[in-house]
C-alpha positions as a Markdown table, in Angstrom:
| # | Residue | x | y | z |
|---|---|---|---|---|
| 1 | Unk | 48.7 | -1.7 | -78.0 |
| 2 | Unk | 47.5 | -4.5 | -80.3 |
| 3 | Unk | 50.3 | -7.4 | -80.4 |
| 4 | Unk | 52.7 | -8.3 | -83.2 |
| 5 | Unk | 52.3 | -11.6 | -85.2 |
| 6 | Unk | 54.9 | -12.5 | -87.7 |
| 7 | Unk | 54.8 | -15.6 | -89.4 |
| 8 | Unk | 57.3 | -17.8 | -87.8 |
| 9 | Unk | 57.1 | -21.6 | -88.0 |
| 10 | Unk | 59.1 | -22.6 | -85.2 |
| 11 | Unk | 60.8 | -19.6 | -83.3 |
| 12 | Unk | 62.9 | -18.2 | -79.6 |
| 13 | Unk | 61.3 | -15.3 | -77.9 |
| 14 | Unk | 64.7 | -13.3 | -79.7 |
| 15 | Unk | 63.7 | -14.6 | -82.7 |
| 16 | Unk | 60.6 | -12.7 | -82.6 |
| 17 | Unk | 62.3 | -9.7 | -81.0 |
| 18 | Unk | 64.4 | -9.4 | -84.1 |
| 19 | Unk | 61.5 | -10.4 | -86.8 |
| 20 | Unk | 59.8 | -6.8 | -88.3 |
| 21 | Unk | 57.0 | -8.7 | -90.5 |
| 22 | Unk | 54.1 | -7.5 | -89.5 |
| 23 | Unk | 50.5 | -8.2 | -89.9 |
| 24 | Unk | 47.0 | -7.6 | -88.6 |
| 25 | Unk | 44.9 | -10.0 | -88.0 |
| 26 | Unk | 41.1 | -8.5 | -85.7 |
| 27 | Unk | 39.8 | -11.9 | -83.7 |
| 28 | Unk | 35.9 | -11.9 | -83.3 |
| 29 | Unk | 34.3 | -13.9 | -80.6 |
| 30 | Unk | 35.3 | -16.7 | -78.4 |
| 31 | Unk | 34.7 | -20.1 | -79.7 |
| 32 | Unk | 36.0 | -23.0 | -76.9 |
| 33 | Unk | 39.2 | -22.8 | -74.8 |
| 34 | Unk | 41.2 | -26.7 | -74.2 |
| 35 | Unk | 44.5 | -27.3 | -72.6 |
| 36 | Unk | 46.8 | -24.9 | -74.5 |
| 37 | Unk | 44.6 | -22.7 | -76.9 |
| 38 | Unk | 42.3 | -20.7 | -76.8 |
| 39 | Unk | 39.6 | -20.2 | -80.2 |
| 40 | Unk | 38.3 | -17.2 | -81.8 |
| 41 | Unk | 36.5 | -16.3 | -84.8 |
| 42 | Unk | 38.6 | -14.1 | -86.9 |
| 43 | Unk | 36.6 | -11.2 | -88.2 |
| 44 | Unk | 35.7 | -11.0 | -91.6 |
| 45 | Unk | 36.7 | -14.5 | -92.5 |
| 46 | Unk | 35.7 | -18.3 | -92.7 |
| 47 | Unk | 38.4 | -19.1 | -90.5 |
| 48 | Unk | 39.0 | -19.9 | -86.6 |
| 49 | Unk | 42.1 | -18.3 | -84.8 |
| 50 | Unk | 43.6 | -20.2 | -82.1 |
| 51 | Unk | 44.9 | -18.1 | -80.2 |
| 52 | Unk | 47.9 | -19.0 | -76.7 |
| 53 | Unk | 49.3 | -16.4 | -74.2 |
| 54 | Unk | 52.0 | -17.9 | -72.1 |
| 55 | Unk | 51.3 | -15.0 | -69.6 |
| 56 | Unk | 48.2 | -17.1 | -68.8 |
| 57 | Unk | 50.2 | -19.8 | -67.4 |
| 58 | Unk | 52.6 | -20.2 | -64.4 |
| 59 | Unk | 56.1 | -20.1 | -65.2 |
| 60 | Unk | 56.0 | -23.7 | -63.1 |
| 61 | Unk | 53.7 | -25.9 | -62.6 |
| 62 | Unk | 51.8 | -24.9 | -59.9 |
| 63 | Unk | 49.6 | -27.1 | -57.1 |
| 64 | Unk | 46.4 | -27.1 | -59.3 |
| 65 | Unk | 48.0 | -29.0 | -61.9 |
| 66 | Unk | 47.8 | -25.9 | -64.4 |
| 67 | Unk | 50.4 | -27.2 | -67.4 |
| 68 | Unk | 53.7 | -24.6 | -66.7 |
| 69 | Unk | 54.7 | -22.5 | -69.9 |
| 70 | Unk | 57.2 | -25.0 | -71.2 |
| 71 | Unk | 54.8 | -27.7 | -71.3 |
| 72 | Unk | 52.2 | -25.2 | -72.9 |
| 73 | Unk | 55.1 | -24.0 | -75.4 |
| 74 | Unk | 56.0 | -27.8 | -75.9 |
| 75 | Unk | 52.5 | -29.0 | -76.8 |
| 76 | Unk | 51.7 | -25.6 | -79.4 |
| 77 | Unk | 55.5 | -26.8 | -80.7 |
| 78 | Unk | 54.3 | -30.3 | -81.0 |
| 79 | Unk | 50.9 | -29.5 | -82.7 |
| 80 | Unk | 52.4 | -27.5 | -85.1 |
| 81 | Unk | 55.0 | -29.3 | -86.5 |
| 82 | Unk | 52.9 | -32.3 | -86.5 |
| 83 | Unk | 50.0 | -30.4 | -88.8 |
| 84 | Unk | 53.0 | -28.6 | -90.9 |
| 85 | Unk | 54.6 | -32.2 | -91.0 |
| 86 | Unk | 53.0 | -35.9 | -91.5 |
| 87 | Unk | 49.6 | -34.1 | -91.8 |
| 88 | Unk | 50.3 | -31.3 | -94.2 |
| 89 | Unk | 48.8 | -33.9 | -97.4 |
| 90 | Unk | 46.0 | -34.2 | -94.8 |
| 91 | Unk | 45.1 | -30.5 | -94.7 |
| 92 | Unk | 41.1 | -29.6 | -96.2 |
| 93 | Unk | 40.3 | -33.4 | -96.1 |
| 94 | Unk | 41.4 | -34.7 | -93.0 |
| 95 | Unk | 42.2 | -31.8 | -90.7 |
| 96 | Unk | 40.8 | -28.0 | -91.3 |
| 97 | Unk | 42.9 | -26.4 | -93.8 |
| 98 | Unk | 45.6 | -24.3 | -91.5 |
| 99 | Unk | 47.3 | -21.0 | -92.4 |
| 100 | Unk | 50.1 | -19.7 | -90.1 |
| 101 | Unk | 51.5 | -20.2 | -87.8 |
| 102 | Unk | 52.5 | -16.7 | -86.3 |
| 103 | Unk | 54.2 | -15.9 | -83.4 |
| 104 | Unk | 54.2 | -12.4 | -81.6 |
| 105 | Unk | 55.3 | -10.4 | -78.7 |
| 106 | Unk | 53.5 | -7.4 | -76.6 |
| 107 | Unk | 55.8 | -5.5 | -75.1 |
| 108 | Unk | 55.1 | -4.7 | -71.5 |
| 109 | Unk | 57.0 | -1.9 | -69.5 |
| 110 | Unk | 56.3 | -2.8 | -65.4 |
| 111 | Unk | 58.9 | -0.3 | -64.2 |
| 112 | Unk | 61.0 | 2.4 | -65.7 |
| 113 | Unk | 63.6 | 0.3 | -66.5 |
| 114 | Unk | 62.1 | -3.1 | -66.3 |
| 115 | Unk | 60.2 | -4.5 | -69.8 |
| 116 | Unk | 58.5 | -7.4 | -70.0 |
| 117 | Unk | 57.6 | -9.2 | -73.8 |
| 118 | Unk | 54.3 | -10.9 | -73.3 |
| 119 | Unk | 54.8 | -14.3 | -75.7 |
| 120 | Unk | 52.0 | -15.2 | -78.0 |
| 121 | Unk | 50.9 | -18.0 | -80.7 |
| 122 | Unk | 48.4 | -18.0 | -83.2 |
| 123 | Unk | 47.5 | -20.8 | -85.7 |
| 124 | Unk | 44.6 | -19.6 | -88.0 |
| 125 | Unk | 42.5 | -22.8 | -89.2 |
| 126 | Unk | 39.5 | -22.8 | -91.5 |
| 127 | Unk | 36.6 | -22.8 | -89.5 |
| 128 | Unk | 35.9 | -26.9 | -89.5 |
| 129 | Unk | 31.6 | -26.7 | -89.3 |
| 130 | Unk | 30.0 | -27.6 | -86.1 |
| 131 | Unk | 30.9 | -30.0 | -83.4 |
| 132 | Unk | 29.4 | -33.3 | -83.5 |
| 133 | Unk | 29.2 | -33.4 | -79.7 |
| 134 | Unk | 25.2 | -34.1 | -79.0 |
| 135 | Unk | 24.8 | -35.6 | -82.1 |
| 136 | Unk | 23.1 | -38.7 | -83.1 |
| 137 | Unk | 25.5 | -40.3 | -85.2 |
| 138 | Unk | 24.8 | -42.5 | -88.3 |
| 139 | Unk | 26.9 | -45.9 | -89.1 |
| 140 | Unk | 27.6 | -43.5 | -92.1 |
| 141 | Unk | 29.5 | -40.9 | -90.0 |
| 142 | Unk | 30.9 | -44.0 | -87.9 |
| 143 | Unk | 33.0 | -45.2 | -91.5 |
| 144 | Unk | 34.0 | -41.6 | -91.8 |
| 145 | Unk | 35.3 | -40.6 | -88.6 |
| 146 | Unk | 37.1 | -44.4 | -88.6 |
| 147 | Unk | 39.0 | -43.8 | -92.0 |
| 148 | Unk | 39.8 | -40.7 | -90.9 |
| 149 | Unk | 41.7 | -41.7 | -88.5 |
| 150 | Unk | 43.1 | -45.1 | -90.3 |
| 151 | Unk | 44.6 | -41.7 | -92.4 |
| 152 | Unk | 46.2 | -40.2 | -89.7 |
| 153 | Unk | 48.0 | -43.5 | -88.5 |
| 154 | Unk | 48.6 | -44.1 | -92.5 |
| 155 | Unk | 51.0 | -40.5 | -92.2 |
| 156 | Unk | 52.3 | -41.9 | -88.8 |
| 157 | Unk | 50.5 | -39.8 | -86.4 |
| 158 | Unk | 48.5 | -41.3 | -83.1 |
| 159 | Unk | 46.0 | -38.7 | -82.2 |
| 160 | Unk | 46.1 | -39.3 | -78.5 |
| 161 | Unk | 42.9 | -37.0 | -77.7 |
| 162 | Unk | 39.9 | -39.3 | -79.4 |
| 163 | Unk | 36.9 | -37.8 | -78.3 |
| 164 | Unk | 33.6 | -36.6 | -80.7 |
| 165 | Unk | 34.6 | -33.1 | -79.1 |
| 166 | Unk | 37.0 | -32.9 | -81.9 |
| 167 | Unk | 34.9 | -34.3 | -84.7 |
| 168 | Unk | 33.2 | -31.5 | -86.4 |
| 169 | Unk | 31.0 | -31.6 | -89.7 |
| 170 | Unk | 31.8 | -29.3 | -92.4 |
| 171 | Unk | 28.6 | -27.6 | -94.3 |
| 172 | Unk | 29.6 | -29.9 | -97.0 |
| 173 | Unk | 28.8 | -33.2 | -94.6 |
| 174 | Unk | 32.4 | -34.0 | -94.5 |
| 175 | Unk | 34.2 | -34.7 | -91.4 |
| 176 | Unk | 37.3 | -33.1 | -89.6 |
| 177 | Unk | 39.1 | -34.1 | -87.2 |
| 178 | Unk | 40.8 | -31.1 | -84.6 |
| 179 | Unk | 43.0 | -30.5 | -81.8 |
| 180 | Unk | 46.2 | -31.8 | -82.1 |
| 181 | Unk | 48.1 | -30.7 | -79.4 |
| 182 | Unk | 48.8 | -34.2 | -77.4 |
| 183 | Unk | 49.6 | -36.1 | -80.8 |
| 184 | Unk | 52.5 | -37.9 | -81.5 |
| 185 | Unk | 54.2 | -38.4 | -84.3 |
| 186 | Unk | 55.3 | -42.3 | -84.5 |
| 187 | Unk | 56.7 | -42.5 | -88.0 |
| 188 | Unk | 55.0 | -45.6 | -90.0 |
| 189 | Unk | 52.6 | -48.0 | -88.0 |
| 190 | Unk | 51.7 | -50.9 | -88.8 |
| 191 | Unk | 48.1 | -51.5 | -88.5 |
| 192 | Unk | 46.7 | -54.8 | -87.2 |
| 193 | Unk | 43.0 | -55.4 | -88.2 |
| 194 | Unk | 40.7 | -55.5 | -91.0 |
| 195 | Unk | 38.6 | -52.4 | -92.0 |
| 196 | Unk | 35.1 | -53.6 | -93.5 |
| 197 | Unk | 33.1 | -51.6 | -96.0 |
């Protein structure tokens, strides 16, 4: 049975019991995994899926420091409502353009009487170009990746995550910044320094 995504924002597990919306959406193959998602390409499209199953992680944190469900579902709450917040102006220049997010359940029956709703996230993101990781990068790039940050501080957010893993070079030469998931929205900050150029 292929799971249910319905485009929620923000929802409860009954939320999503109760919504009907329905949509299809066939994920190609497996791009990277980090700490809460995991990436796909979606099929016939230019955009990436990223793509969380709380199944994968234990209930509580466990001895090997695997994040528990709540913090998973606190960090895919966090990212979202940081990139449909302060970022949303950011969208296509800053950050890939995002569409979503949806929310879905897969029902599970263990036992005769005993079903189970599998809890999952998806946030579908225009696919951002290719990773700068390995890259030789040019005091031109430098400027870019720095303003783009100096942007996301100018709409209050810290990134938290800075690492050329989440730089990525659109076919255009543009740059993108991803992964949003340990941000933190701060409001205004006041920035101390002079940018040159």
């Amino acid at each position: 049975m292929l799971p249910r995504f319905q485009p929620l924002p923000l929802a409860t597990l009954q939320d999503l019991l109760r919504n009907s919306n329905e949509e299809k959406i066939a994920l190609g193959g497996f791009r990277n995994q980090g700490a809460c998602w995991q990436t796909f390409d979606v099929a016939e499209s230019d955009k990436v899926a990223k793509l969380v199953r709380l199944i994968d992680f234990p209930v509580e944190e466990d001895v090997k420091g695997s994040l528990s469900q709540g913090e998973i579902r606190h960090g895919v709450y966090r990212e979202i409502s940081i990139i449909e917040g302060p970022l949303k102006n950011l969208q296509g220049k800053v950050i890939p353009r995002c569409h979503g997010p949806y929310a879905g359940t897969r029902t599970h029956v263990r036992y005769l009487d005993d079903t189970d709703y599998e809890e999952w996230w998806l946030f579908m993101v225009e696919n951002a170009g290719e990773c700068l990781h390995g890259t030789l990068l040019s005091d031109e790039d430098c400027k870019r990746i720095t303003s783009k940050y100096h942007a996301l501080h100018k709409a209050g957010v810290l990134h938290c995550d800075v690492e050329i893993r989440h730089w990525f070079r659109t076919p255009s030469g543009d740059i993108r910044l991803i992964n949003f998931d340990r941000a933190k929205s701060v409001g205004f900050l006041f920035i101390i320094g002079r940018v040159s150029g």
